[in-house]
N, C-alpha and C positions, 0 to 999 in steps of 0.2 A: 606746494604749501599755499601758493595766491589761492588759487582755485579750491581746495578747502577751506578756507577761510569765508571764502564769497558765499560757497553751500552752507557752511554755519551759519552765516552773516542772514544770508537771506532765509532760514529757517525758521531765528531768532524773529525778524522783523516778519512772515507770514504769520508765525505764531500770536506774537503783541498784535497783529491785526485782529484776529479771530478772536481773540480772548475777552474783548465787549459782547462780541454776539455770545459766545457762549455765556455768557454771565448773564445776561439777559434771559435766555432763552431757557435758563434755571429758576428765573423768577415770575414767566412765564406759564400759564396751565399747561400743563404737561396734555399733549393729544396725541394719539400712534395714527399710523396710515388712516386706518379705520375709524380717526373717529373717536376712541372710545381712549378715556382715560389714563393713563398709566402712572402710576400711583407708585412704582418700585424703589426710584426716587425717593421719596416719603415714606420709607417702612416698608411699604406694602400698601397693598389695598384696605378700605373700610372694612371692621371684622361684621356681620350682620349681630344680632340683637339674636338672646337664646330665643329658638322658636316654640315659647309659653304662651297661651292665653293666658291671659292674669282676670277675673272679675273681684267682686266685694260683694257680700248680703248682711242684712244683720243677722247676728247670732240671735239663734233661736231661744237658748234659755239662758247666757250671760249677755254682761253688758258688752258692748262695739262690735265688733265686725267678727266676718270673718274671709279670710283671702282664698280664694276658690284657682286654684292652678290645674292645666290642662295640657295633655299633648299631643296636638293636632296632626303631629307627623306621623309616617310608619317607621321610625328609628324609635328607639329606647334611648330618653334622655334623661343626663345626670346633670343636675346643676345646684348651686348653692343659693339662697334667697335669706337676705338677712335684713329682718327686721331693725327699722332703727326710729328712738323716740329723739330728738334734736332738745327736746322741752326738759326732759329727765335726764339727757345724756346717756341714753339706753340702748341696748341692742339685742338682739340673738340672731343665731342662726343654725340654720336647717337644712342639711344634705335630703336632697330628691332624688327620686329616681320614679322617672316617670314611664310607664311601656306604651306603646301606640294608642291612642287613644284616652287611655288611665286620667283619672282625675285627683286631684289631692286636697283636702281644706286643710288650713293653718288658722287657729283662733287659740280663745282661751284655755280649750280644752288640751288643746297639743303646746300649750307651755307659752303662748303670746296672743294676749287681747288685740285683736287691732284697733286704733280709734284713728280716726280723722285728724289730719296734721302729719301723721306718720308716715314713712315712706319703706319699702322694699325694694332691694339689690339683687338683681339677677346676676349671678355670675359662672361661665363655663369654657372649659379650656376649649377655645377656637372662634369664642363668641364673645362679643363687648359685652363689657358690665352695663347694666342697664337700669336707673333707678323710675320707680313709680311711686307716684304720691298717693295716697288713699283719701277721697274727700268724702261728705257726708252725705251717705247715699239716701234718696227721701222715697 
């Protein structure tokens, strides 16, 4: 009984010693062998940004923009992009589907003027939402 007592005894007290460093070492950047980040800790890793080109032109024959989206990849991408006016309290949104290369515009004619001030929400399952401002292109 002495003798298991002493092995709890000194288990308890290695343990309270350790337990600053690990606690630190949690508030600490997380860095693996290698160097490189580990994020697991935290969720996971950073989700990357849907892979869209976004531009802006003016609309040819209405008034404000119009948002020119693109997909640079060799994947077929699906993503959502929703317009929002903060001035109006406004919004919509727009399921994509883009093929390799594919281009799409969004303006007045497909149901949303864009104007300057306004912003657009990329959103897809695996990828961060991602918002872009629209300013006045001259």
């Amino acid at each position: 009984m002495n003798k298991m007592l002493q092995s709890i005894l000194g288990t308890v007290i290695i343990c309270v010693m350790l337990l600053p460093g690990i606690v630190i070492a949690q508030d600490a950047p997380k860095k693996s062998f290698w160097g490189k980040t580990v994020e697991w800790l935290n969720g996971g890793p950073p989700l990357p940004n849907v892979p869209v080109e976004l531009r802006q032109r003016k609309a040819l024959v209405a008034e404000g923009y119009v948002a020119m989206f693109k997909n640079p990849t060799a994947s077929t991408i699906s993503f959502v992009a929703t317009f929002s006016n903060s001035t109006f309290h406004s919004s919509k949104t727009f399921n994509i589907v883009l093929e390799p290369g594919e281009s799409k515009e969004i303006g007045g004619f497909e149901g949303w003027a864009v104007h300057a001030g306004e912003t657009v929400t990329l959103s897809a399952k695996g990828f961060s939402d991602t918002t872009y401002p629209f300013n006045d292109a001259k």
